[in-house]
C-alpha positions as CSV (number, residue, x, y, z in Angstrom):
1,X,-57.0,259.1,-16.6
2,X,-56.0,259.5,-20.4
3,X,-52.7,261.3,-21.0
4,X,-50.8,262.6,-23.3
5,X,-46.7,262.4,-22.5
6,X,-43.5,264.2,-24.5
7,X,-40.9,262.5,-23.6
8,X,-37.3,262.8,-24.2
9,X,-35.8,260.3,-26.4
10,X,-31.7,260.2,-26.7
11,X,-30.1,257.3,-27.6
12,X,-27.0,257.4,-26.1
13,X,-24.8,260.4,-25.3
14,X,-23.2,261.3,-28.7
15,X,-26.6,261.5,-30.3
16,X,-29.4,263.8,-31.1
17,X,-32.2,263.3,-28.7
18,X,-35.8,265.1,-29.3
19,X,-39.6,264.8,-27.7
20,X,-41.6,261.9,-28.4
21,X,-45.2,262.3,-27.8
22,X,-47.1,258.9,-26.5
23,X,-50.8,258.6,-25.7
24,X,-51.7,256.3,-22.3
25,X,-54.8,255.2,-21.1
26,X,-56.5,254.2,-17.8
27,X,-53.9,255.2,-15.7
28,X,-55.2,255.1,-11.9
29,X,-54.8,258.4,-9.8
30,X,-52.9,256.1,-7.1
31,X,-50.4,255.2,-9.3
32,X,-46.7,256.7,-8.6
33,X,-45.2,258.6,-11.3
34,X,-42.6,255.6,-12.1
35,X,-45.9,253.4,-12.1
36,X,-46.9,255.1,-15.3
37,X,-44.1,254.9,-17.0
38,X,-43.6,251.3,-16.0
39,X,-47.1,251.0,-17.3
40,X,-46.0,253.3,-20.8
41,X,-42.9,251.0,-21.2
42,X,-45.2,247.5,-21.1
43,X,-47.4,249.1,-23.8
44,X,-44.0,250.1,-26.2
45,X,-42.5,246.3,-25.4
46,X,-46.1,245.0,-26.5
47,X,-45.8,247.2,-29.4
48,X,-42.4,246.2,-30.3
49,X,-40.7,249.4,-29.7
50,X,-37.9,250.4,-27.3
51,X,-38.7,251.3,-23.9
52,X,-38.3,254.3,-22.5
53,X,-35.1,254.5,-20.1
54,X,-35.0,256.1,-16.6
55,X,-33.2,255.7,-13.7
56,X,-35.1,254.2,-10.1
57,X,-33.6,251.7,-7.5
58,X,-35.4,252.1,-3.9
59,X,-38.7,254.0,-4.9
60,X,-38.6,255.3,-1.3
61,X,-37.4,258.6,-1.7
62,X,-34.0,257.7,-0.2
63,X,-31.3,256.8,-3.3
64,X,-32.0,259.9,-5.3
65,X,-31.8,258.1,-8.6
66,X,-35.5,258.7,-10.1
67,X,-34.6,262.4,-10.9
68,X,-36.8,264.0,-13.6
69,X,-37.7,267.0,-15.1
70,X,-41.4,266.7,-14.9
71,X,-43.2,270.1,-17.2
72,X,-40.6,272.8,-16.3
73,X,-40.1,271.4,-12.2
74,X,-37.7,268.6,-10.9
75,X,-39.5,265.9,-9.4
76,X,-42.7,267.5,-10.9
77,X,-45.6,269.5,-8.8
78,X,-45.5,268.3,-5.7
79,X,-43.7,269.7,-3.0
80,X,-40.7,267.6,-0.7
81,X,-40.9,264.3,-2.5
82,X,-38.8,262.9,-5.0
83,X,-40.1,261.6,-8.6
84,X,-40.9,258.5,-7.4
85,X,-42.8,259.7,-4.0
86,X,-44.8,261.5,-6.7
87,X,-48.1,260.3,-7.1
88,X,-50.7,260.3,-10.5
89,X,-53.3,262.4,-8.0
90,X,-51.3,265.3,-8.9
91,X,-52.5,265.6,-12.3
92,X,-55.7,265.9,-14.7
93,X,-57.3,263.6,-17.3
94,X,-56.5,264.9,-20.4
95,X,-53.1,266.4,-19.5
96,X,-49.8,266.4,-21.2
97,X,-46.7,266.0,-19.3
98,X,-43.7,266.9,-20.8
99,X,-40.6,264.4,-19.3
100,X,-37.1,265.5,-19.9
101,X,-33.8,264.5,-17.7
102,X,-31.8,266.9,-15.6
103,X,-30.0,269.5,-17.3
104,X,-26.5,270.3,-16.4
105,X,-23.0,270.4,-18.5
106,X,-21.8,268.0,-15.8
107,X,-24.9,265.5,-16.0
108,X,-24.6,264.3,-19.2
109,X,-27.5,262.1,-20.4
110,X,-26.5,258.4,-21.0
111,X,-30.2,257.5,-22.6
112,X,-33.4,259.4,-22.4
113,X,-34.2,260.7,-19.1
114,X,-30.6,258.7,-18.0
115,X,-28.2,261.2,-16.4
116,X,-24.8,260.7,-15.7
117,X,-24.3,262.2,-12.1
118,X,-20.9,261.3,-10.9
119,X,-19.5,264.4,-10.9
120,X,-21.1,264.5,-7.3
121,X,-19.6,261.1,-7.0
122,X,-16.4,263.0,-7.5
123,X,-16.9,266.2,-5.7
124,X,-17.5,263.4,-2.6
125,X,-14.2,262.1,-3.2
126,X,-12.7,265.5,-3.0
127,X,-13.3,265.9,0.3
128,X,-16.9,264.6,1.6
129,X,-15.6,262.1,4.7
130,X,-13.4,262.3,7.8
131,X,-9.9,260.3,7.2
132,X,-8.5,261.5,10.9
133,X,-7.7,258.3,12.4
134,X,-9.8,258.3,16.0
135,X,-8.8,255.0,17.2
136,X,-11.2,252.7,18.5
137,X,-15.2,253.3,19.0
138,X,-15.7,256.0,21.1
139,X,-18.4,255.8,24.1
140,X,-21.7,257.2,22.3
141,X,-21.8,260.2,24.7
142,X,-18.2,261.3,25.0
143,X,-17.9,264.1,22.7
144,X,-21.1,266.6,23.6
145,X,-22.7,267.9,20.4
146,X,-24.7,270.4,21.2
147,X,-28.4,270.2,20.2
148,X,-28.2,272.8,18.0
149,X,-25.3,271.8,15.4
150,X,-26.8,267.9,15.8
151,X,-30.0,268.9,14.6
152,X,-28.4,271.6,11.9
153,X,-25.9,268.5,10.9
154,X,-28.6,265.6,10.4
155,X,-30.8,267.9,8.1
156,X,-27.7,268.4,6.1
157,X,-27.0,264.9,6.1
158,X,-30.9,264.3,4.7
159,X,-29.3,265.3,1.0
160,X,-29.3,262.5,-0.9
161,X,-28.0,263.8,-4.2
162,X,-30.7,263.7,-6.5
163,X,-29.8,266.6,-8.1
164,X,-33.0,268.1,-8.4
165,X,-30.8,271.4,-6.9
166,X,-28.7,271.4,-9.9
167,X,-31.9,270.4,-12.1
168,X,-33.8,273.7,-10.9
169,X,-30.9,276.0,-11.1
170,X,-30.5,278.5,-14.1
171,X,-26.8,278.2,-13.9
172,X,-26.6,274.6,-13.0
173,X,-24.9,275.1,-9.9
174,X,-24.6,272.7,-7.2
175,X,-23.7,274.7,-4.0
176,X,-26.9,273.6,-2.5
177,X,-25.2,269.7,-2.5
178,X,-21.6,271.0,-1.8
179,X,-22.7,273.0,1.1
180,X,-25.3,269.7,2.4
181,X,-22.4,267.7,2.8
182,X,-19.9,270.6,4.0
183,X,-22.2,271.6,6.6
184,X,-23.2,268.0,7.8
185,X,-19.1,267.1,8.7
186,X,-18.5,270.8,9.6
187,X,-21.0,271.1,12.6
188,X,-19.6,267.9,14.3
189,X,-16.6,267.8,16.2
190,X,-15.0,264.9,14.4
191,X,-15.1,267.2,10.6
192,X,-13.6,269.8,12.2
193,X,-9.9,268.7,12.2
194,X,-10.2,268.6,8.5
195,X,-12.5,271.6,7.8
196,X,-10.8,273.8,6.0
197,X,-8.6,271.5,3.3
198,X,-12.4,269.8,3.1
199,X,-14.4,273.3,1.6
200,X,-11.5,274.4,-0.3
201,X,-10.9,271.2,-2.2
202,X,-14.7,269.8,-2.6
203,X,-15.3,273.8,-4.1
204,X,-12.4,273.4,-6.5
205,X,-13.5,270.3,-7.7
206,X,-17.6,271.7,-8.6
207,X,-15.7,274.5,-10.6
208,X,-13.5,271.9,-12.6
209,X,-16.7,269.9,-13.5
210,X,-18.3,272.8,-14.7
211,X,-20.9,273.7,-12.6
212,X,-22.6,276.8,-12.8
213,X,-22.5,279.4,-9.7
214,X,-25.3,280.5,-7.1
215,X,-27.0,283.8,-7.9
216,X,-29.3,283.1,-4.6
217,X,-32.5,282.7,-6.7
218,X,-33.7,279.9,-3.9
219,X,-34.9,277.6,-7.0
220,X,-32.9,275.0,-5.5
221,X,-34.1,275.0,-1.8
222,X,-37.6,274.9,-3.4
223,X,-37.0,271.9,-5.3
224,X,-35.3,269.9,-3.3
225,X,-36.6,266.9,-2.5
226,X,-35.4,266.8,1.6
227,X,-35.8,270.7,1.6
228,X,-32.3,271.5,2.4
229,X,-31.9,275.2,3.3
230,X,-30.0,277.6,1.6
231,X,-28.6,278.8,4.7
232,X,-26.2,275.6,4.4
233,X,-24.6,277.7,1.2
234,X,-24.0,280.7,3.5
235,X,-21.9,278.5,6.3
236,X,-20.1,276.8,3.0
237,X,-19.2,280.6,1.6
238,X,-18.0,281.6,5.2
239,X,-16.1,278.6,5.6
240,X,-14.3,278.7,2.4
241,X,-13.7,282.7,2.9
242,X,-12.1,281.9,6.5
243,X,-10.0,278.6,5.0
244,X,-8.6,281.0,2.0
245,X,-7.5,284.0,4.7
246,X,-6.1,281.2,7.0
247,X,-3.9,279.8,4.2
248,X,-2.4,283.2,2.7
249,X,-1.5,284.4,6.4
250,X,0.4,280.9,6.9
C-alpha cells in the first residue's frame, strides 16, 4: 500500500506543534500500525531527519502506552484493540491517515504523539489500592466472592489506562478509568473497608487535574480498548453519593 500520513509534530511541550504530511510506500496489509511507523521513522533516519516520537512498550495490548488518535478515533478503526493490536488491513491504498496524540488539559504532549499521562498515575495514588493490613496469606477460598461481583470486578480490572476514554471524550473526562478501578476494589470484600475515603478522594483528585466531566455520550465505552462498560460510572456515582451522605450525618 502507498499512503499518505499527517502527522503531529511538537517538539517538546512549550512549543508550537502542527501536521506534517509524509508519503510511505510498500507498506504490507499485515503490518501493525506501530510497524508502519517504525517503518516511516527508518525512512526519516535514512533521510537525515528526526523521527517521529510515540510511545509503545509490550505491543500486546496490555501496557496501554501506544495511545493514538488515529483520523478522528482513539486507537483508530478497529473495534477492542489498542493502537498497536491495530493492524494495516484496516485501511486502503491510497489513504491518508491523520496521526495526532490524545487530547486532554491533563495529558500534556511531551513530543509529537508523546503524552504525558500521570495524572492517572496520580488519581491511583489517591486512592486506587487496599492499605488494610490483613495479616498473613489468606487460604484462596476463605472469603466467598460471589460469582457475580468476581466476574463484574475482573472486567473492571481489564482497564489498563490507555486513555483512549479520556481521548474520545468531548470534555476530556476520565470517569470511565476512575470508576474501572473504583469498581474493581469496590466489588471485593477486601476494598470494602476502605470504600468510601477510596471514591471520595480518587474523584477529588480527577477534578484537581482538570478533567472534564461525563455528559453519558458512551464515546468512551466505545473506544475503549478492553470495552469497559459505562455501567462501572453509575456504581462510582452511587458510591460517591452514599460516601458524601454518610460523612455529613457523622
Amino acid at each position: 500500500m502507498n499512503l499518505t500520513l499527517k502527522i503531529w509534530r511538537q517538539k517538546n511541550s512549550t512549543s508550537k506543534g502542527k501536521l506534517v504530511k509524509y508519503k510511505l510506500d510498500g507498506v504490507s496489509e499485515e503490518m501493525s500500525f506501530l510497524e508502519m511507523l517504525d517503518m516511516l521513522n527508518e525512512q526519516l533516519i535514512l533521510q537525515d531527519q528526526d523521527p517521529v516520537a510515540f510511545d509503545n512498550d509490550c505491543r500486546e495490548g496490555i501496557c496501554g502506552m501506544c495511545g493514538l488518535y488515529i483520523s478522528g478515533r482513539a486507537h483508530g478503526p478497529d473495534v477492542g484493540v489498542t493502537t498497536c493490536q491495530l493492524t494495516m488491513r484496516n485501511f486502503k491504498d491510497g489513504d491518508t491517515i491523520t496521526v495526532e496524540p490524545w487530547r486532554a488539559k491533563a495529558f500534556t504532549v511531551i513530543k509529537d504523539l508523546v503524552v504525558d499521562r500521570s495524572a492517572f498515575d496520580r488519581i491511583i495514588q489517591a486512592g486506587g489500592y487496599i492499605s488494610v493490613n490483613t495479616g498473613s496469606m489468606p487460604d484462596a477460598n476463605s472469603i466467598p466472592v460471589s460469582k457475580r461481583n468476581s466476574d463484574l470486578a475482573m472486567d473492571a480490572a481489564a482497564c489498563i489506562g490507555c486513555g483512549a476514554c479520556v481521548a474520545s471524550c468531548k470534555n476530556a473526562s476520565a470517569m470511565l478509568f476512575v470508576s474501572a478501578k473504583v469498581s474493581h476494589l469496590e466489588l471485593l470484600p477486601q476494598g470494602k473497608i476502605e470504600a468510601a475515603e477510596r471514591v471520595q478522594n480518587m474523584v477529588k483528585k480527577m477534578d484537581e487535574l482538570g478533567f472534564g466531566n461525563c455528559t453519558n455520550t458512551y464515546a468512551c465505552e466505545v473506544e475503549c480498548p478492553k470495552q469497559i462498560s459505562v455501567s462501572n460510572i453509575a456504581r462510582m456515582n452511587r458510591e460517591f453519593l452514599h460516601a458524601k451522605v454518610c460523612k455529613e450525618k457523622h
